[in-house]
N, CA, C and O atoms as a Tinker XYZ file with bonds, in Angstrom:
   508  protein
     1  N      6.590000   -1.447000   14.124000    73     2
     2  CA     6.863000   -2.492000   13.144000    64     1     3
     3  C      7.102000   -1.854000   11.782000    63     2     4     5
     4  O      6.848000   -0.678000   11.519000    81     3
     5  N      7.608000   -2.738000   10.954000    73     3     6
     6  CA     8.101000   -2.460000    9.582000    64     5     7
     7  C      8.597000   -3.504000    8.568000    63     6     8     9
     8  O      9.560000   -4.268000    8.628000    81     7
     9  N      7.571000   -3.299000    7.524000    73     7    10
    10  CA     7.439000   -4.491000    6.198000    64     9    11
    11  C      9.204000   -4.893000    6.206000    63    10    12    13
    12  O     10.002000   -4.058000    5.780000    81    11
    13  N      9.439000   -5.562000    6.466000    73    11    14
    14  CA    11.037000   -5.863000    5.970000    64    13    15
    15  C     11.506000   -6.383000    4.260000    63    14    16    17
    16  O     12.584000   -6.493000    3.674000    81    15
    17  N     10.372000   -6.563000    3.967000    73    15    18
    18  CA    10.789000   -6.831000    2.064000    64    17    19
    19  C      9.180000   -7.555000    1.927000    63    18    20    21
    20  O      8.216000   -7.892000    2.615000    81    19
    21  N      9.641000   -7.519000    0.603000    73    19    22
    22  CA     8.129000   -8.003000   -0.389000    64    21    23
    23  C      9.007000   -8.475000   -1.376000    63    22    24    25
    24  O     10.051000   -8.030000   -1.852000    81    23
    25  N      8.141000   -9.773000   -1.628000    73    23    26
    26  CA     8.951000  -10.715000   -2.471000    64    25    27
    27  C      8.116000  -10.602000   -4.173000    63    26    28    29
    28  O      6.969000  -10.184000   -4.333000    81    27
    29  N      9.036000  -11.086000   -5.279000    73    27    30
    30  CA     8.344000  -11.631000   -6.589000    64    29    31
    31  C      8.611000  -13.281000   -7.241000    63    30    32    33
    32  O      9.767000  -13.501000   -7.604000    81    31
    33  N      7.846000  -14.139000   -7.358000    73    31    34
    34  CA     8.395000  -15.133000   -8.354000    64    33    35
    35  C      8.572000  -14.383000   -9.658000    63    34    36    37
    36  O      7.998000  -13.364000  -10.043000    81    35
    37  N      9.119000  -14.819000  -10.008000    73    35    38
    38  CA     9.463000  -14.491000  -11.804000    64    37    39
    39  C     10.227000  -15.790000  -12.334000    63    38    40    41
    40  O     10.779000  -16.694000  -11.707000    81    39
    41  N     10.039000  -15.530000  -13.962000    73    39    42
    42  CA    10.342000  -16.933000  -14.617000    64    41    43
    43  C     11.676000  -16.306000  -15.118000    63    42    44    45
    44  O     12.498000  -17.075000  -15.615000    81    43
    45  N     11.999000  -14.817000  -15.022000    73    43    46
    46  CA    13.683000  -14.643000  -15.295000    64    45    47
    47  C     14.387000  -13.764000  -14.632000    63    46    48    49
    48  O     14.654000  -12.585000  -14.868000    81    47
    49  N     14.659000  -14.471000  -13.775000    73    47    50
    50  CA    15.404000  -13.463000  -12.525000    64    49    51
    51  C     16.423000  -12.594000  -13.018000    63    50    52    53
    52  O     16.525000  -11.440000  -12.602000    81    51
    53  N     17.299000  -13.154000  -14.014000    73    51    54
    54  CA    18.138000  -12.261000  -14.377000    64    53    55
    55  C     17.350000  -10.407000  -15.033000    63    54    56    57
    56  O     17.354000   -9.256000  -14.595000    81    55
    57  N     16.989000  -10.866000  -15.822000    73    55    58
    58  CA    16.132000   -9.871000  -16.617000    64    57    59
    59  C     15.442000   -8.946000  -15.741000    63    58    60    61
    60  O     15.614000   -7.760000  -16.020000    81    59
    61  N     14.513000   -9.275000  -14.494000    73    59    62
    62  CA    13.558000   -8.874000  -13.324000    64    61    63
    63  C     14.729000   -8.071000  -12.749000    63    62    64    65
    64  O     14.665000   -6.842000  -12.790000    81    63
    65  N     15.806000   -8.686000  -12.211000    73    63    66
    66  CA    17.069000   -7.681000  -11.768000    64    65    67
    67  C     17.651000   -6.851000  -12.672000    63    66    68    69
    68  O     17.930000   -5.814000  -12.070000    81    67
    69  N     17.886000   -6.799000  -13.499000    73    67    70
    70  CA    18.161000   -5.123000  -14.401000    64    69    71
    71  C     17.323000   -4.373000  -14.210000    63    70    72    73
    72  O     17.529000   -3.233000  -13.794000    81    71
    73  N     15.969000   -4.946000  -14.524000    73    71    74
    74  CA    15.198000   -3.998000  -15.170000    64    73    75
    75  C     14.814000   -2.921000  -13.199000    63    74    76    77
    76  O     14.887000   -1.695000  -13.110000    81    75
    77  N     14.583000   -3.527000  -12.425000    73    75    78
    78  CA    14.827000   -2.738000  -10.899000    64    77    79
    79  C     16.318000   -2.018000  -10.803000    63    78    80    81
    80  O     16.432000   -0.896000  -10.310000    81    79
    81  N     17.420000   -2.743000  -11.304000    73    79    82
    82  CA    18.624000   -1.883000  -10.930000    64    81    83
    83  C     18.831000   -0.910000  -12.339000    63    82    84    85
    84  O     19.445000    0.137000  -12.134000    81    83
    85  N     18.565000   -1.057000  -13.155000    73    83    86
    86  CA    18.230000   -0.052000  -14.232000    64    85    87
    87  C     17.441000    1.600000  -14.271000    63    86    88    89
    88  O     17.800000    2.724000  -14.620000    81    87
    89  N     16.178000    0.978000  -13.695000    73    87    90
    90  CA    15.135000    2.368000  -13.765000    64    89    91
    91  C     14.825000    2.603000  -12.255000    63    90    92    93
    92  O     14.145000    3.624000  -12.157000    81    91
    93  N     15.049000    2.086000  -11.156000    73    91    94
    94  CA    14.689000    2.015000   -9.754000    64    93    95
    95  C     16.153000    2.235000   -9.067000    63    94    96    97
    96  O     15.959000    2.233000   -7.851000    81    95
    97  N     17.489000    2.418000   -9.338000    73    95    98
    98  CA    18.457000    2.070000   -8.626000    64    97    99
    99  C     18.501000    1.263000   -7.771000    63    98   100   101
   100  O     19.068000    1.558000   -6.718000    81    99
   101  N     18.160000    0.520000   -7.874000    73    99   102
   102  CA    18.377000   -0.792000   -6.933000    64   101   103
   103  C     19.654000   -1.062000   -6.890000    63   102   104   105
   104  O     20.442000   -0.603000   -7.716000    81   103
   105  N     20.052000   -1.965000   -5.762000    73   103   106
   106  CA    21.281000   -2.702000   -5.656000    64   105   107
   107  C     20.704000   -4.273000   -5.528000    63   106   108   109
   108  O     19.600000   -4.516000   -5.041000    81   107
   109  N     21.497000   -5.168000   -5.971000    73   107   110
   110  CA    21.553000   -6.460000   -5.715000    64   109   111
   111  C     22.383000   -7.104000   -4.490000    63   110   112   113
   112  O     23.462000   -6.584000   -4.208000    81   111
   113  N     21.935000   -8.188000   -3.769000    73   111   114
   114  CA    23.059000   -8.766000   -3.400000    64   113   115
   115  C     23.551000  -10.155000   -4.257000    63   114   116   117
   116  O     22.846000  -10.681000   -5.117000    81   115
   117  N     24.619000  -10.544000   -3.938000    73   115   118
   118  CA    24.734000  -11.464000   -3.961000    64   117   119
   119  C     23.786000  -12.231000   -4.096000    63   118   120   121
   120  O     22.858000  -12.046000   -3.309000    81   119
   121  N     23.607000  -13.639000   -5.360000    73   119   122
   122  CA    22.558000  -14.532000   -6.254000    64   121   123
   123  C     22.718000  -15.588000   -4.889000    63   122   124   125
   124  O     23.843000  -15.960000   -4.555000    81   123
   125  N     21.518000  -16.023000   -4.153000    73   123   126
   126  CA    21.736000  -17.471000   -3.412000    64   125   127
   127  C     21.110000  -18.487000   -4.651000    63   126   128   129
   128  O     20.194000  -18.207000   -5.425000    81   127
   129  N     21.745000  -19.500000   -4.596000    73   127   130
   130  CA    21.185000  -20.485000   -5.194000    64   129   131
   131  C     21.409000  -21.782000   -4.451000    63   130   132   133
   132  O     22.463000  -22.228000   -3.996000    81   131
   133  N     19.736000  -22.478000   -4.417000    73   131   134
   134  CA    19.962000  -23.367000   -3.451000    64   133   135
   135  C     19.936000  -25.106000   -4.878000    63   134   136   137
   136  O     19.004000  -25.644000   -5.475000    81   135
   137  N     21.163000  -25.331000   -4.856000    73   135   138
   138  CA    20.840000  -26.580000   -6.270000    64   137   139
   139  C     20.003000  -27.486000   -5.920000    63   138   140   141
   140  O     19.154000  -27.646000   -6.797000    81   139
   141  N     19.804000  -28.450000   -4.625000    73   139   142
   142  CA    18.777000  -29.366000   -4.901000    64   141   143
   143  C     16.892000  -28.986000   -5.248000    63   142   144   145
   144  O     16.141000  -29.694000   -5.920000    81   143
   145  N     16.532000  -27.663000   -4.535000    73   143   146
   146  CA    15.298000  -27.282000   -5.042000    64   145   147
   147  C     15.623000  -26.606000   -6.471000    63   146   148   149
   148  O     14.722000  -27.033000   -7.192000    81   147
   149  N     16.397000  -25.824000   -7.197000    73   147   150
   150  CA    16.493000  -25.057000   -8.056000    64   149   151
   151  C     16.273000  -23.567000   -7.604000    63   150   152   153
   152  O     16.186000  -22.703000   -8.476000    81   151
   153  N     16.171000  -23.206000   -6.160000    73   151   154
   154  CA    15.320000  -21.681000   -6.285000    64   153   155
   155  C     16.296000  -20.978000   -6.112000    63   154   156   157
   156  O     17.225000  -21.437000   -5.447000    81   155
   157  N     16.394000  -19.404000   -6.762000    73   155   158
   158  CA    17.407000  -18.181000   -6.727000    64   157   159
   159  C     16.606000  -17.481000   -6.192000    63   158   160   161
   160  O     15.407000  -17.445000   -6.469000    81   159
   161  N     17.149000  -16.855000   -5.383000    73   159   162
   162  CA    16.964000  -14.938000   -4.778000    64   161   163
   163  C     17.985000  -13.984000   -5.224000    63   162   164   165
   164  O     19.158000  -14.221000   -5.512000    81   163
   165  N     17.682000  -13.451000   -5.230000    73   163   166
   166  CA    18.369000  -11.823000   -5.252000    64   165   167
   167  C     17.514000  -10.798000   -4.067000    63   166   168   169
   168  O     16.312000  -10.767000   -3.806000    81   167
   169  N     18.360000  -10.208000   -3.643000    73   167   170
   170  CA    17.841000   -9.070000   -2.527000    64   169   171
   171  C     17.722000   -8.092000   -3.297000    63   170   172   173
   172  O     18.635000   -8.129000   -4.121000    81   171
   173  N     16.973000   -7.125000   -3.466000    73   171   174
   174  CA    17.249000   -5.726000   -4.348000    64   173   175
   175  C     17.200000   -4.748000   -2.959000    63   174   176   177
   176  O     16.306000   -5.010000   -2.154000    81   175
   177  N     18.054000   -3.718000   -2.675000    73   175   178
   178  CA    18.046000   -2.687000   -1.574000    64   177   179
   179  C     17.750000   -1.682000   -2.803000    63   178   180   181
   180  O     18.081000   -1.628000   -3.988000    81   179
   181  N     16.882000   -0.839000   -1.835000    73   179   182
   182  CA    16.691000    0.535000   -2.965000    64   181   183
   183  C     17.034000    1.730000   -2.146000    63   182   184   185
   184  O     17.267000    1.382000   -0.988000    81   183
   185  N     17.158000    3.100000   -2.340000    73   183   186
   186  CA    17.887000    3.861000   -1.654000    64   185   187
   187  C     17.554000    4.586000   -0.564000    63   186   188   189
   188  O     18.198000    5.487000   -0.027000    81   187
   189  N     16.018000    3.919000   -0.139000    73   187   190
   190  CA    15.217000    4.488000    1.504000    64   189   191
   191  C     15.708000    3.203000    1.963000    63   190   192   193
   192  O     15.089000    3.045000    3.015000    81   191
   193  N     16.447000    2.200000    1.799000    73   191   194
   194  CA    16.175000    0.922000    2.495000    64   193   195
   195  C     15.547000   -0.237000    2.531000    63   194   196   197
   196  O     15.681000   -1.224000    3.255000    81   195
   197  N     14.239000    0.226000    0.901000    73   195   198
   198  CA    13.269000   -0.856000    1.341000    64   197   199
   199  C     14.096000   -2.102000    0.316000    63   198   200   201
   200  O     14.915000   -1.911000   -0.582000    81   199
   201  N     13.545000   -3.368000    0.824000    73   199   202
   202  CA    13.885000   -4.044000    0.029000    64   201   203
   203  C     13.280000   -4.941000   -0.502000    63   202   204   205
   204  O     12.410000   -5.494000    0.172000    81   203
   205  N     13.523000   -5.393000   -1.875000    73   203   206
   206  CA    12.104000   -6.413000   -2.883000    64   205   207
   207  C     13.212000   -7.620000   -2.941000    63   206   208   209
   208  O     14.420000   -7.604000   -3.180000    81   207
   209  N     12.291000   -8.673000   -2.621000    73   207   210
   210  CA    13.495000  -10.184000   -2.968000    64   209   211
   211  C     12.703000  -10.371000   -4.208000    63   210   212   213
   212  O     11.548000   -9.975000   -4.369000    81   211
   213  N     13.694000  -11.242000   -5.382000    73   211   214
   214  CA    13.180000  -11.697000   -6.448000    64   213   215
   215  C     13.419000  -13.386000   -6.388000    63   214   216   217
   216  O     14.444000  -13.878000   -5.916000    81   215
   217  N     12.513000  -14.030000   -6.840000    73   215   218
   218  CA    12.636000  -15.678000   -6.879000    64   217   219
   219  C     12.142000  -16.237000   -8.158000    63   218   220   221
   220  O     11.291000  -15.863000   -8.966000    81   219
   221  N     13.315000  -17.719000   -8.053000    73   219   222
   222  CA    12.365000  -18.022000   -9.435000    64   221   223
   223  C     12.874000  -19.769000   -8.769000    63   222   224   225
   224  O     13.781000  -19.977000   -7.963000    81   223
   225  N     12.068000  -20.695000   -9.341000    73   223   226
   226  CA    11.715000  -22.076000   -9.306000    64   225   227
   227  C     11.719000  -22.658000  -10.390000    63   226   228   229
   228  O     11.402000  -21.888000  -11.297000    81   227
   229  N     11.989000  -23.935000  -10.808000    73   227   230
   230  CA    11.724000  -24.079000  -11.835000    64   229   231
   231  C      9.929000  -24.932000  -11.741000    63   230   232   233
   232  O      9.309000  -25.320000  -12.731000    81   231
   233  N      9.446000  -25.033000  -10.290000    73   231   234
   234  CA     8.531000  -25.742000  -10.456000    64   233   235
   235  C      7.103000  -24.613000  -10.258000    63   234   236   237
   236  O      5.964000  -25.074000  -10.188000    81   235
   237  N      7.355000  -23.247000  -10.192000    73   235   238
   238  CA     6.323000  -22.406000   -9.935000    64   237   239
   239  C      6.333000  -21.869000  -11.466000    63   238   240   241
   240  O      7.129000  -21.627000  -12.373000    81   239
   241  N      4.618000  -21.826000  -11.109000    73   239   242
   242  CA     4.346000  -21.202000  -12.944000    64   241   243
   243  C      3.905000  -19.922000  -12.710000    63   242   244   245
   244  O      3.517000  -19.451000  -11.641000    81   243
   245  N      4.027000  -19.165000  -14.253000    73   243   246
   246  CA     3.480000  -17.871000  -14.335000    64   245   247
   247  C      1.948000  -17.900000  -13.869000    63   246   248   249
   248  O      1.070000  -18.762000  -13.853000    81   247
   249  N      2.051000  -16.396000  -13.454000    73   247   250
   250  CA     0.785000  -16.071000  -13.008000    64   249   251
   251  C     -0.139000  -15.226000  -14.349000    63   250   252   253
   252  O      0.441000  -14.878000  -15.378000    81   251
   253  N     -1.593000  -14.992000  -14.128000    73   251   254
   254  CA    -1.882000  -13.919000  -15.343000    64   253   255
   255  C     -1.148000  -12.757000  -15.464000    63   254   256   257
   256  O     -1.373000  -11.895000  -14.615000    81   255
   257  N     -0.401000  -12.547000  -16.236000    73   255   258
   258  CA     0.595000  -11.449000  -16.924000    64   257   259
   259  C     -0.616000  -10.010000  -16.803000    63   258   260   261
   260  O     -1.683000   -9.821000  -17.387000    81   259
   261  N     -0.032000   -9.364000  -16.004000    73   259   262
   262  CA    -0.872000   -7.865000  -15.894000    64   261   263
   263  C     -2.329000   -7.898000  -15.654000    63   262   264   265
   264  O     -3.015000   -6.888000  -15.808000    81   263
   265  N     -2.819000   -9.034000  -15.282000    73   263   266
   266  CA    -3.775000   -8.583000  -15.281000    64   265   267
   267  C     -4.295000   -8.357000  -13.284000    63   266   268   269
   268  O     -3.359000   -8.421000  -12.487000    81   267
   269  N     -5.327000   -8.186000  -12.876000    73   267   270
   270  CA    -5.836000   -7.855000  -11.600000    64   269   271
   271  C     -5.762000   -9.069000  -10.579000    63   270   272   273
   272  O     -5.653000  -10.129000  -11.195000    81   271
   273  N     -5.779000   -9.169000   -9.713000    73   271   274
   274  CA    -5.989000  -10.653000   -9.103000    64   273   275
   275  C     -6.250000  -10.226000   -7.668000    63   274   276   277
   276  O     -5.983000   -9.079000   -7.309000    81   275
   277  N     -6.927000  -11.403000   -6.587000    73   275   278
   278  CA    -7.195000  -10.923000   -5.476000    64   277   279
   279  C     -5.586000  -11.322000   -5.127000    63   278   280   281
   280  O     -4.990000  -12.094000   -5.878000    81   279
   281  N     -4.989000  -10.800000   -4.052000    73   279   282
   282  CA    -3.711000  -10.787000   -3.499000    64   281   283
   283  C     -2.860000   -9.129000   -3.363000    63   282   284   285
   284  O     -3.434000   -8.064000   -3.132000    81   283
   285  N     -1.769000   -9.274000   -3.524000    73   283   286
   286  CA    -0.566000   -7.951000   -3.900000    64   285   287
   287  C     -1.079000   -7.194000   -5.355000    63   286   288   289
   288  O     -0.704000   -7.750000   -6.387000    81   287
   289  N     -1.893000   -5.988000   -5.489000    73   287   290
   290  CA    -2.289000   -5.315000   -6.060000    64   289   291
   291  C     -1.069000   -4.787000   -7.362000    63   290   292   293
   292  O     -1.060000   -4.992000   -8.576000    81   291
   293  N     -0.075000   -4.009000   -6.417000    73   291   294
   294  CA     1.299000   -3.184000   -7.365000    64   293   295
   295  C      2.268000   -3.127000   -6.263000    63   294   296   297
   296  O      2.176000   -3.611000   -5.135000    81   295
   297  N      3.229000   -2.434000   -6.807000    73   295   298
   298  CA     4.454000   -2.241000   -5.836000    64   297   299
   299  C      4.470000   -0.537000   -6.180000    63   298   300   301
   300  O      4.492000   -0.271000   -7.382000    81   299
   301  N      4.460000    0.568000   -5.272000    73   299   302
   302  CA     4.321000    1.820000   -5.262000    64   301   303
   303  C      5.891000    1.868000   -4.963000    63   302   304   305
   304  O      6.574000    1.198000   -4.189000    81   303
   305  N      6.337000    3.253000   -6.155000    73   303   306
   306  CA     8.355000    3.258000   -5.702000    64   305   307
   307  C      7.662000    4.980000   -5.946000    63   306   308   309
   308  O      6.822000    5.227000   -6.811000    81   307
   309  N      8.211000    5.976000   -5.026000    73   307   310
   310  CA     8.103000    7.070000   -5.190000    64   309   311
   311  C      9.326000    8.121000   -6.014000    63   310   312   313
   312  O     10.516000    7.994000   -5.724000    81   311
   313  N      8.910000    9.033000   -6.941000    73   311   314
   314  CA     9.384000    9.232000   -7.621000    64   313   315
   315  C     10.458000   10.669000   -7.672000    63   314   316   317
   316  O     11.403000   11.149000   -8.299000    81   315
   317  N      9.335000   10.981000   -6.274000    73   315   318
   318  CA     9.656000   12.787000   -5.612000    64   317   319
   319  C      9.322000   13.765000   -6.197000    63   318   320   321
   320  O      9.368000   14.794000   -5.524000    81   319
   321  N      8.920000   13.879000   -7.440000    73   319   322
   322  CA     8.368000   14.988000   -7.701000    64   321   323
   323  C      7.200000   14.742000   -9.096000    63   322   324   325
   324  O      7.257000   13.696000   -9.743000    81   323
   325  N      6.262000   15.746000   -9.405000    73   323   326
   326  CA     5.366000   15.700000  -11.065000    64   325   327
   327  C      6.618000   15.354000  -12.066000    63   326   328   329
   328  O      6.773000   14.252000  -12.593000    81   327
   329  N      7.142000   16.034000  -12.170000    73   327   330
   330  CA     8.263000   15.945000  -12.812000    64   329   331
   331  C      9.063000   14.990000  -13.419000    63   330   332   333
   332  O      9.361000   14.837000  -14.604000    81   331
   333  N      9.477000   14.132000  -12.037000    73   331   334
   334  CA     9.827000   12.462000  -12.338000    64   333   335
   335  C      9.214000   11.809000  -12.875000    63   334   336   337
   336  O      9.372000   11.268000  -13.969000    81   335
   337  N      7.906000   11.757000  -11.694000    73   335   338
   338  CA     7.505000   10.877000  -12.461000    64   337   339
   339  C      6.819000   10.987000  -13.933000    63   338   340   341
   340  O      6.589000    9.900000  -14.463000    81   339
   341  N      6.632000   11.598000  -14.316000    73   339   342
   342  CA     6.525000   12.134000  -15.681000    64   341   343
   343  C      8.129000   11.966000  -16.527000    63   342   344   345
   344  O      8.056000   11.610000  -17.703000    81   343
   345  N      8.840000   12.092000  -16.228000    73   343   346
   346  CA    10.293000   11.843000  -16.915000    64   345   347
   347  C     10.356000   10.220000  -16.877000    63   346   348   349
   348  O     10.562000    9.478000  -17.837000    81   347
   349  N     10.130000    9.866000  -15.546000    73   347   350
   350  CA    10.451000    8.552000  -15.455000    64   349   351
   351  C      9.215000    7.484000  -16.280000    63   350   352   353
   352  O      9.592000    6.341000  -16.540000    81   351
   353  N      7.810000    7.879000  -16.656000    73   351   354
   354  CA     7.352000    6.916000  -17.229000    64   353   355
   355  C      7.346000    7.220000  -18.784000    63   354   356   357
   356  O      6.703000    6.420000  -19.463000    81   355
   357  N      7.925000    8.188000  -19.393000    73   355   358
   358  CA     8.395000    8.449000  -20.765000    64   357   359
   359  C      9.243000    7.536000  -21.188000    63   358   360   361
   360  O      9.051000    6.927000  -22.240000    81   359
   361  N     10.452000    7.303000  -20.290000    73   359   362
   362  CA    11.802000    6.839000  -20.603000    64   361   363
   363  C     10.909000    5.081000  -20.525000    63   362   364   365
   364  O     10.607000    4.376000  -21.488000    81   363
   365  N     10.723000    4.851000  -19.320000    73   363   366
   366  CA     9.926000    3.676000  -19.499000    64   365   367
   367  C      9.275000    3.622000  -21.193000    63   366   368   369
   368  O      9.878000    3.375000  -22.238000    81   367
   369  N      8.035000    3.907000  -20.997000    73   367   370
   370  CA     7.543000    4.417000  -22.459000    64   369   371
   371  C      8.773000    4.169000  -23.908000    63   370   372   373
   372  O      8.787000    3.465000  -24.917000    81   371
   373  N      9.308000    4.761000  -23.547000    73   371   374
   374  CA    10.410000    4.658000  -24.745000    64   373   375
   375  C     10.952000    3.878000  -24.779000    63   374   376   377
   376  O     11.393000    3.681000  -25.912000    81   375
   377  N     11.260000    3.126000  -24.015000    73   375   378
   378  CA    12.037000    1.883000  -23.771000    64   377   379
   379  C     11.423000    0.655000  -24.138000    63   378   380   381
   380  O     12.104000   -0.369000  -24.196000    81   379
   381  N      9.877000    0.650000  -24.461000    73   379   382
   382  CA     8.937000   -0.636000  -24.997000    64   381   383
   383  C      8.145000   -0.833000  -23.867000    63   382   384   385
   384  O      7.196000   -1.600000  -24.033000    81   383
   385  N      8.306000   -0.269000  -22.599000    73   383   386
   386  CA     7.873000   -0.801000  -21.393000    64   385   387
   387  C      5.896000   -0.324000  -21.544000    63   386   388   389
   388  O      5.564000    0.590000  -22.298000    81   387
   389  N      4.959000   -1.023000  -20.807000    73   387   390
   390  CA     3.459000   -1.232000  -20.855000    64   389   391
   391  C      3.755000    0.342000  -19.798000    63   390   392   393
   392  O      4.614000    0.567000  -18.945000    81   391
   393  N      2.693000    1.147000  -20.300000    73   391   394
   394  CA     1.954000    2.391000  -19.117000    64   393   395
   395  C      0.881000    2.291000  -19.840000    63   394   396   397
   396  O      0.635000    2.831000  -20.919000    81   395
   397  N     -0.420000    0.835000  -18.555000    73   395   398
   398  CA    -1.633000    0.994000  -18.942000    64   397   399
   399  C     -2.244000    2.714000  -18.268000    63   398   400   401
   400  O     -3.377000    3.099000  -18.556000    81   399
   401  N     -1.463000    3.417000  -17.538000    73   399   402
   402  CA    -2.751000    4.578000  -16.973000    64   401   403
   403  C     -1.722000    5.662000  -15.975000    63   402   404   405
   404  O     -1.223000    5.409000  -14.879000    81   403
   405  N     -1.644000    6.676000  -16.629000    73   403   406
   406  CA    -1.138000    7.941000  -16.649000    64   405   407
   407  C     -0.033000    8.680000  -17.308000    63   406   408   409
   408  O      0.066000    8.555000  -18.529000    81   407
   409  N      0.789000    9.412000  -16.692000    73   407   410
   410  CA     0.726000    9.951000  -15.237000    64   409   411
   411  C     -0.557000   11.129000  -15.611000    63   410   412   413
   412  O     -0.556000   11.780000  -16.656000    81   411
   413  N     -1.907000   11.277000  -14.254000    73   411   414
   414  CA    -2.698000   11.494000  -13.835000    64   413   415
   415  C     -2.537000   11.712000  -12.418000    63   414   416   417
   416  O     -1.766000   11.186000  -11.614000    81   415
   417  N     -3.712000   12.883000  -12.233000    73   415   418
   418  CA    -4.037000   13.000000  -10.720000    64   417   419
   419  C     -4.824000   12.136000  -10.714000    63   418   420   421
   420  O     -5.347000   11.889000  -11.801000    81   419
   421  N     -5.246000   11.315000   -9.507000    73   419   422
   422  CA    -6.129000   10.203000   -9.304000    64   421   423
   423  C     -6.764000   11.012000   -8.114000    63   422   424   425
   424  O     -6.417000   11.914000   -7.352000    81   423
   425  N     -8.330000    9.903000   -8.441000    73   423   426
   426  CA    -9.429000   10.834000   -7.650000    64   425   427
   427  C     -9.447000   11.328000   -6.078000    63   426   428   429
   428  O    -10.129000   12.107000   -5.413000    81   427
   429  N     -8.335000   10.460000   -5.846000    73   427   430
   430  CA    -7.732000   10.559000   -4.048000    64   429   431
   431  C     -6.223000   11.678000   -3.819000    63   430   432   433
   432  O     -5.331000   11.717000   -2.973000    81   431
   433  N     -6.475000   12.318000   -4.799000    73   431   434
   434  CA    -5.071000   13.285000   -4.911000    64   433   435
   435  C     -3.827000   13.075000   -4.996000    63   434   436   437
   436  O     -2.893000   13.809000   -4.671000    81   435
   437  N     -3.828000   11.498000   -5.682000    73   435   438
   438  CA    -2.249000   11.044000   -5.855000    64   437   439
   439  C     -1.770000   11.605000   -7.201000    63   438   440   441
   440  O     -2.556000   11.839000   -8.120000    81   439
   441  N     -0.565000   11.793000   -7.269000    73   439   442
   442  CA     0.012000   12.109000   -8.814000    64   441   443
   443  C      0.767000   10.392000   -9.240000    63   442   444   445
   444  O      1.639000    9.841000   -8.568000    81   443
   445  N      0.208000    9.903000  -10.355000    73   443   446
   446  CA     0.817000    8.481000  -10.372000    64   445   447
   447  C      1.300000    8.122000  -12.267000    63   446   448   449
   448  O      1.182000    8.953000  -13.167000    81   447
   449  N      1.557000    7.427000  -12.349000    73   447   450
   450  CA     1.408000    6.435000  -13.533000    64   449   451
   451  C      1.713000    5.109000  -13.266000    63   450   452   453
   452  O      2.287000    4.794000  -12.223000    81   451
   453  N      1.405000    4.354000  -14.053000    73   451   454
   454  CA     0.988000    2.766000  -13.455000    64   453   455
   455  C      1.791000    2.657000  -15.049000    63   454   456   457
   456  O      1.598000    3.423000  -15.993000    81   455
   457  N      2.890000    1.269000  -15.005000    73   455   458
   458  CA     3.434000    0.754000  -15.883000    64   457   459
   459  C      3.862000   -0.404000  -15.488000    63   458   460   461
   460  O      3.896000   -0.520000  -14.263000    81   459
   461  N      4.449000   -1.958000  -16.528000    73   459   462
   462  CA     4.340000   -2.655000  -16.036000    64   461   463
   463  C      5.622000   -3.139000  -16.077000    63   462   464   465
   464  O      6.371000   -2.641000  -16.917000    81   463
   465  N      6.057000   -4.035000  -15.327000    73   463   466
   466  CA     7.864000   -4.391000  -15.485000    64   465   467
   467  C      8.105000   -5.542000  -16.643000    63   466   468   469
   468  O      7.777000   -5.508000  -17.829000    81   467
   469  N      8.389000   -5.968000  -16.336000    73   467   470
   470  CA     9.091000   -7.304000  -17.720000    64   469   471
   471  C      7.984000   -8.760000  -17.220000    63   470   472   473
   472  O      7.736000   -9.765000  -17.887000    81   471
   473  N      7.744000   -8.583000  -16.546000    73   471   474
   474  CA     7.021000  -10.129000  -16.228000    64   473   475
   475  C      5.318000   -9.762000  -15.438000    63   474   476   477
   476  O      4.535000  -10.393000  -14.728000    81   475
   477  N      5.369000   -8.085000  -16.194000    73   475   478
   478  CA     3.564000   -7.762000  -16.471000    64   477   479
   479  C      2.982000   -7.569000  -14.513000    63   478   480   481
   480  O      1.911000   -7.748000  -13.934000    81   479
   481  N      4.576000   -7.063000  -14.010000    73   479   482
   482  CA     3.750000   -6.898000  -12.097000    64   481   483
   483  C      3.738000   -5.426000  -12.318000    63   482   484   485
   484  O      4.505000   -4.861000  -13.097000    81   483
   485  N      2.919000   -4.888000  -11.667000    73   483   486
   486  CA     1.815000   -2.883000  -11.824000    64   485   487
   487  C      2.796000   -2.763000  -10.514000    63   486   488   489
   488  O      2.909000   -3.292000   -9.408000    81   487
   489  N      3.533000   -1.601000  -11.417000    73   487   490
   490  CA     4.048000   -0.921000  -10.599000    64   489   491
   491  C      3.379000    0.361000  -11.005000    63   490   492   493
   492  O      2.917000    0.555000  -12.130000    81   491
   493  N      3.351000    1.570000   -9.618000    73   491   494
   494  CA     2.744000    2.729000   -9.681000    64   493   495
   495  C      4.133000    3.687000   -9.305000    63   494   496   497
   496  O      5.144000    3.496000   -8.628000    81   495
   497  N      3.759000    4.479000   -9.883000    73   495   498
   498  CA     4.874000    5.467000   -9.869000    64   497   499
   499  C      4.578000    6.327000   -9.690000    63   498   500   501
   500  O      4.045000    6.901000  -10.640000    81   499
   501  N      4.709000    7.250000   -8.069000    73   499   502
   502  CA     4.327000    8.364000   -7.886000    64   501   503
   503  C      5.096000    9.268000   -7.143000    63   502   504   505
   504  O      6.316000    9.104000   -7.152000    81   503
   505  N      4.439000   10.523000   -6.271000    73   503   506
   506  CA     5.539000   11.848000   -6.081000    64   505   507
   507  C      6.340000   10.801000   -4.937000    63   506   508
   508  O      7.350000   11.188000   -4.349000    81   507
């Protein structure tokens, strides 16, 4: 077996899709929009295959912005090397983007940094 996608609500789909096809290379597909509920997807493919759907409603509300919750913890995108990811959460960094925590070795021997996307979901960024 194999996760076939992991989904996000978000309150701006447009914005949620750059910011993945921007710093993640993502691809999009094609926007479904269904008019009598209001809900959009976007598929994002990333370049192992995996893929994140993005959604938005107009009747689902934000969740706590960054903070912890019981459910989906972060979304882990690997980065391939110290290096990256260290390049990659600078540019983040520079860009205005949240890095509450690293890049660090973590006590289980991961190399990571944890930063947050536009609508405050922990993404970890590691080798």
């Amino acid at each position: 077996m194999r996760i076939e996608h992991l989904a996000l609500w978000t309150p701006d789909i447009e914005r949620l899709k750059r910011f993945y096809e921007r710093y993640f290379g993502a691809t999009a597909n094609s926007k479904y929009i269904n008019e009598r509920s209001g809900f959009q997807s976007y598929f994002l493919t990333f370049s192992a295959g995996t893929r994140l759907e993005l959604m938005q409603r107009p009747d689902i509300s934000k969740a706590r912005e960054g903070e912890e919750a019981l459910g989906y913890a972060h979304l882990a995108i690997s980065a391939g090397s110290e290096e990256a990811v260290d390049a990659m959460t600078h540019r983040l960094e520079n860009d205005g983007y949240t890095c509450p925590s690293g890049p660090r070795k973590t006590g289980d021997g991961y190399y990571e940094s944890l930063i947050l996307d536009p609508d405050g979901n922990r993404i970890e960024i590691t080798i």
